[in-house]
N, C-alpha and C positions, 0 to 999 in steps of 0.2 A: 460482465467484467470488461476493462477495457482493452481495446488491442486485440478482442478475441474473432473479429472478422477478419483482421490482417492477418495475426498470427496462422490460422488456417489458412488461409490464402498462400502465405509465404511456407508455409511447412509443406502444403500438397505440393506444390512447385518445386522444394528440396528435395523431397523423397522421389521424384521422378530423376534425378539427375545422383541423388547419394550414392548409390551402389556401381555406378557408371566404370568400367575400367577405361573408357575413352569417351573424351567428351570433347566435340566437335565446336569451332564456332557458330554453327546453327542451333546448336542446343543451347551455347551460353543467350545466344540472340534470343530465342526462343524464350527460355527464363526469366532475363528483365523484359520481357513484352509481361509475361505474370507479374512481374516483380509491382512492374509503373504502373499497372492496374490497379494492382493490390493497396497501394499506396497511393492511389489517389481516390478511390473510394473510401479510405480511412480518413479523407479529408487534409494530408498532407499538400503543401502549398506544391502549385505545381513546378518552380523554378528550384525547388529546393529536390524534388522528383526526380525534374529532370539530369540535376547535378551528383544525384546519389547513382542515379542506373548509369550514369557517363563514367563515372569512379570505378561504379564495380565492376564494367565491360571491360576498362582498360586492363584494371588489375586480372581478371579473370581468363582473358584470351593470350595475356601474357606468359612468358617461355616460365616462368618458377610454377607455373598452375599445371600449364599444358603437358610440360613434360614431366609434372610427379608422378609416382605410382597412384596416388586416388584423386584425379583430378576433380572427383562428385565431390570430396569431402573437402579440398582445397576451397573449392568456390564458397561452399558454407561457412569454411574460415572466415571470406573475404566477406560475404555478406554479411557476418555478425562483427567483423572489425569495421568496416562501416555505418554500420547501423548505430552502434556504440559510439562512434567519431561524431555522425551527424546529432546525436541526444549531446555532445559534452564532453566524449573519452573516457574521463575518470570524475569521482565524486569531488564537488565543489564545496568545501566546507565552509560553514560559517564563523565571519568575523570574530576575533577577537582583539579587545583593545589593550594595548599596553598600559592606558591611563586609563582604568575603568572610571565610570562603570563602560561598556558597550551600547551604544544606541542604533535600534534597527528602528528605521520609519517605514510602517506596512503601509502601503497603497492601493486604491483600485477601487473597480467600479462596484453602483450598489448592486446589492444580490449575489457576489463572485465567491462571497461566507468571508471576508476579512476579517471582521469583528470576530467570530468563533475561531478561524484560525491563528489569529492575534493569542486570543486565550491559549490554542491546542501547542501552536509553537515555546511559549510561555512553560506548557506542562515540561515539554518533551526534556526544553532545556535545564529544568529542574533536575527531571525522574533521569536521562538519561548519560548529561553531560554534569549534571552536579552541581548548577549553576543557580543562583539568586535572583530570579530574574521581579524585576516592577511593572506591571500593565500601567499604559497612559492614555484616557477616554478624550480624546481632541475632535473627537465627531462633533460639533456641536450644533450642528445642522441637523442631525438626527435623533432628538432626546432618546428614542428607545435607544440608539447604540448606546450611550453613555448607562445605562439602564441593565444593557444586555451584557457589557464587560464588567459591571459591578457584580451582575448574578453569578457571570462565571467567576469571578476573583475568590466572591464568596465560594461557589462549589468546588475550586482549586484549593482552597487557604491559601489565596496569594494575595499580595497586595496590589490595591490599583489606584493610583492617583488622579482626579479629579477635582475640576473647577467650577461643575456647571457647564452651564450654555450660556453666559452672558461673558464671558471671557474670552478674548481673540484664543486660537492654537496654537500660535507663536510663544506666547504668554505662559501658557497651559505648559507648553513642551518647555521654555524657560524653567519654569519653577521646578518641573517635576526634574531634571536634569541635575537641578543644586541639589531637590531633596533624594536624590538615591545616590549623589556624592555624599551627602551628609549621615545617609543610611547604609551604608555600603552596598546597594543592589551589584549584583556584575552586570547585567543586562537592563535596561530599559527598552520596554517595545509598546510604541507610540501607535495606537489605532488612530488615522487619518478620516478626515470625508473622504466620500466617496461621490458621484454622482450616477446618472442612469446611462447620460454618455459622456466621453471628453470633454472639457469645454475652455477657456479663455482663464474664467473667475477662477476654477478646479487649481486649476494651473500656475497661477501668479501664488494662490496662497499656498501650498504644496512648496514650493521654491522658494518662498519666507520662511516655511519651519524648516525646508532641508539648510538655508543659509547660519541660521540661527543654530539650530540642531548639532549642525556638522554631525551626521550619522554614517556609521562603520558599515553602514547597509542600508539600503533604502530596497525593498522586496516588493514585488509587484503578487497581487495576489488576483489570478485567473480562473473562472470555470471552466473547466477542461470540455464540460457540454457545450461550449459555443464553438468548438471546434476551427473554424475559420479564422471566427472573428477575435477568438482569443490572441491569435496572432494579431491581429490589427491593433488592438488594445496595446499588445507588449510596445507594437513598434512606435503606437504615440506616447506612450509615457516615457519609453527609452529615449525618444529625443529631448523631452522636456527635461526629465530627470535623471539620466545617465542611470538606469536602476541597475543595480550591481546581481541581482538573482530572481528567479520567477518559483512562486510556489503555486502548486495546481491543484486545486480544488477539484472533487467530482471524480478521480480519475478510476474509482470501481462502479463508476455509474453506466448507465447505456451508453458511451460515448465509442467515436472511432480511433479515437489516440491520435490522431493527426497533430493535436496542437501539442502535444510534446515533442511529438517526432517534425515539428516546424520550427518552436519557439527558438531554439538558441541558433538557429543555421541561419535566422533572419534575422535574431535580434542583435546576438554574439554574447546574450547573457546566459549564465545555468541557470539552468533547474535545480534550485536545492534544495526543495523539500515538495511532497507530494501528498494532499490529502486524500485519506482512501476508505470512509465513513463516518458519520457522524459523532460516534461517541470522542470524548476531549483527552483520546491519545491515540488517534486513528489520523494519524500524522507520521510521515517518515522520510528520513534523505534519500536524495533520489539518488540512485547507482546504475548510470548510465550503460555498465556491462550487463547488472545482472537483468535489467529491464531490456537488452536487447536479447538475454538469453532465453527470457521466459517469452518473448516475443516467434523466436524460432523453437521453441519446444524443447527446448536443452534447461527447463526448469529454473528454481533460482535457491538453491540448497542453501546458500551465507545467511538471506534473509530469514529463511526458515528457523534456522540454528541459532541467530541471532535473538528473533521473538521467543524460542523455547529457553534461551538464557535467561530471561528476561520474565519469564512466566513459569519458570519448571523449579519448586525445591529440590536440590541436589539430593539432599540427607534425603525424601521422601522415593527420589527415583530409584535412588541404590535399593530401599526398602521394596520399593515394586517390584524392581527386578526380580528381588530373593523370596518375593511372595509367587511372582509365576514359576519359578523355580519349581516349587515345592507343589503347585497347584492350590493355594492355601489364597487366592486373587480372592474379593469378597464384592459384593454391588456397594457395600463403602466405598471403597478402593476406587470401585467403576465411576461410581458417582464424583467421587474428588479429582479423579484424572479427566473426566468429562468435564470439570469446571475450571482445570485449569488450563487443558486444551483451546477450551470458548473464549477462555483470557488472552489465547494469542491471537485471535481475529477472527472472523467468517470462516466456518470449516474449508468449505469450495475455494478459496482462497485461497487457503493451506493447501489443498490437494494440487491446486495450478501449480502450485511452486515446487513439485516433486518430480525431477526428470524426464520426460517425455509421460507422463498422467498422462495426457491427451491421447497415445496411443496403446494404453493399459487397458485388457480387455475390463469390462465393468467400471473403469473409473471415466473413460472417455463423456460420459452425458451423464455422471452420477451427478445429482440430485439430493443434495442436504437440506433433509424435513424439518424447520427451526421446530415446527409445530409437535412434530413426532417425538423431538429431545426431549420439549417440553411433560409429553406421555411418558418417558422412561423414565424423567426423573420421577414423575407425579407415582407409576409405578412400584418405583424403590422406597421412595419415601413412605407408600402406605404397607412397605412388609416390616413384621417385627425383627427387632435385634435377629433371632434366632434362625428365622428365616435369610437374613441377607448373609448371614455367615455361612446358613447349611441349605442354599434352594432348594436339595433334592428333597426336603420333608413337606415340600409345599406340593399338598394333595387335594384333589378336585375343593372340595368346601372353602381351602384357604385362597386359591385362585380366585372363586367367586368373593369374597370378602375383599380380598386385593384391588379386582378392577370395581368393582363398588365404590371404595374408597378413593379412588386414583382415578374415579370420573371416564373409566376404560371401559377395555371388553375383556374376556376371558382368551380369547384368541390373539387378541394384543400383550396378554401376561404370556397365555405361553411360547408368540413368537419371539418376545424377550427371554424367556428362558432356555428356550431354545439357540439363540444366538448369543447367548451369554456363555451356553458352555460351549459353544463351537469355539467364540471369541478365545475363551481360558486357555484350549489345545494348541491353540492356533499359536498364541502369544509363547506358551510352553516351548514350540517347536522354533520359534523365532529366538527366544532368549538363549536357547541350547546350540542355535545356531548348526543346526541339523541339515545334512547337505540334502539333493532330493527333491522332486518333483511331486507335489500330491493332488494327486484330482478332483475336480471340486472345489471347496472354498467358503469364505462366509462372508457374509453381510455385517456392517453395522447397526446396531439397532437405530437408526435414524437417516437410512439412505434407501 
């Protein structure tokens, strides 16, 4: 995940000063010497380094720190109001026009996923903001892209307008402009070339569609894997095209996070959206607090609650409830809440984003088996109705049958059974909200 060399870096360096009831200017000196390391092994630019540990020395050694009762926890104020300042401060939302439709021209080089994130942004603003949005294929230097945004239009049921590749992009973005006036799209978002680096030609034609266009955004689309160079990219097209916001690609990949925590200090554009997987709604706005939060181990709860809005039946959760309630939970149950969990993203994902996880004994290096889900479901699925309502009647013969069918072992049936009714107690005692310490503990069946 990204950010997660820093984040530990920055977190061991807090926890040595949090508890502190005095803290000395040697120890703040001490902390940004971690701090500027920390942050320049994640690949953040180093003037941009430099200007964040100058900020937070001053503020830190200053008399409202020095002389609070918890000068540890002040400082960590300061670092994550910081950190959050140099991402952007607050979330930068996207355009909207008075005279629709809205026109975003997506930008950038090949390889950075434009073309897929064209389509993903496309979804979001449908599924998320409600919006009508029309895909526009102006690659025409690339027939696969023109190729590759019709497959998604198709896999979205959205529409995408297209001219070929023998038709300028000016042209293309021309027509398609009148035809989503005349269609009512509210959005149009125009997929651009792209080339492998800047160049003279890239750039003359880019500035005839933005002339032409007049677009409410022009969005620079980066992989967050180049780390460095992604800044470089922003700051030549920033001068070409004044691009009004940066969307980052890559950013749950191996990467060190630098080029978020670079982009807008250098360029003076947001961040407004952040790609964080492949599938075509694994796209999301970027919220510069709660990304410094989960950066410092203070988790990121909004997002969380957001994606469970957004993936969880209400009417279905009230019924779960009142089924642990009663202890009457079933591997249906299991199975349905297991699929709509998977619908809000990467489990380990999920678990980053829960308040200090990182320092939770067993969740800190937990390890979600996509493969081992895989086995539970294949499990559940091979017990009869009778069975998954009443496990306790599944006796040695049906076990053997079970992992037969479900391509298992018998010792993988009955660790799921086993942690299935740990699970059920467990849930029981969480729903009832039972105060109390109980020793021990359980596992999910897939970690």
């Amino acid at each position: 995940m990204a950010f997660e060399g820093l984040a530990d870096r920055l977190q061991g360096t807090i926890q040595k000063i949090k508890g502190k009831g005095k803290v000395t200017e040697a120890d703040v000196k001490e902390m940004m010497r971690e701090v500027r390391l920390a942050l320049l092994e994640a690949d953040v630019n180093f003037k941009v380094v430099k200007e964040f540990v100058k900020k937070v020395s001053e503020r830190s050694v200053g008399q409202e720190v020095m002389k609070s009762l918890t000068p540890g926890q002040q400082i960590i104020k300061v670092v994550q109001e910081e950190l959050t300042a140099l991402m952007g401060g607050e979330q930068s939302k996207i355009a909207v026009s008075n005279r629709p439709p809205t026109v975003v021209m997506m930008v950038g080089l090949q390889g950075a996923g434009k073309t897929t994130t064209t389509g993903k942004l496309a979804n979001l603003l449908r599924k998320k903001y409600n919006k009508n949005p029309m895909l526009v294929a102006a690659d025409i230097y690339r027939p696969a892209a023109i190729k590759q945004l019709e497959t998604l239009g198709k896999q979205l049921s959205m529409p995408v307008f297209s001219l070929g590749d023998q038709v300028s992009p000016v042209e293309i973005a021309r027509q398609a402009i009148e035809h989503a006036k005349k269609e009512h799209y509210d959005y149009v978002l125009i997929d651009t070339a792209g080339r492998l680096h800047v160049d003279e030609n890239l750039m003359n034609e880019l500035k005839e569609v933005k002339e032409l266009a007049k677009p409410d955004e022009i969005f620079l689309v980066v992989d967050a894997m180049t780390g460095q160079d992604a800044v470089n990219v922003a700051e030549s097209f920033n001068e070409q095209l004044d691009i009004t916001g940066v969307v980052l690609t890559k950013l749950d990949g191996d990467t060190r996070g630098g080029a978020a925590l670079s982009v807008k200090a250098v360029t003076n554009t947001p961040i407004k959206f952040v790609g964080l997987g492949e599938k075509m709604d694994a796209i999301e706005a970027f919220h510069p607090e709660r990304m410094a939060s989960r950066i410092l181990g203070m988790g990121d709860v909004l997002t969380l609650i957001e994606k469970a809005q957004a993936s969880v039946d209400e009417e279905k959760a009230k019924e779960l409830e009142q089924k642990m309630r009663t202890m009457s939970f079933t591997f249906d149950d299991f199975l349905e809440q297991l699929a709509q969990v998977r619908s809000m993203g990467p489990l380990d994902e999920l678990l980053g984003m829960l308040p200090g996880a990182n320092k939770m004994k067993g969740l800190k290096n937990v390890q979600v088996d996509e493969k081992q889900i895989g086995h539970v479901e294949a499990i559940i699925k091979s017990m009869t109705k009778k069975e998954k309502v009443q496990p306790e009647i599944i006796n040695a013969s049906r076990k053997k049958r079970i992992a037969k069918g479900s391509g298992t072992s018998v010792q993988e049936v009955n660790r799921l059974l086993k942690q299935f009714e740990d699970m059920k107690k467990m849930m029981k005692q969480m729903s009832n909200m039972q105060k109390g310490k109980k020793k021990g503990g359980f596992k999910l069946p897939f970690m």
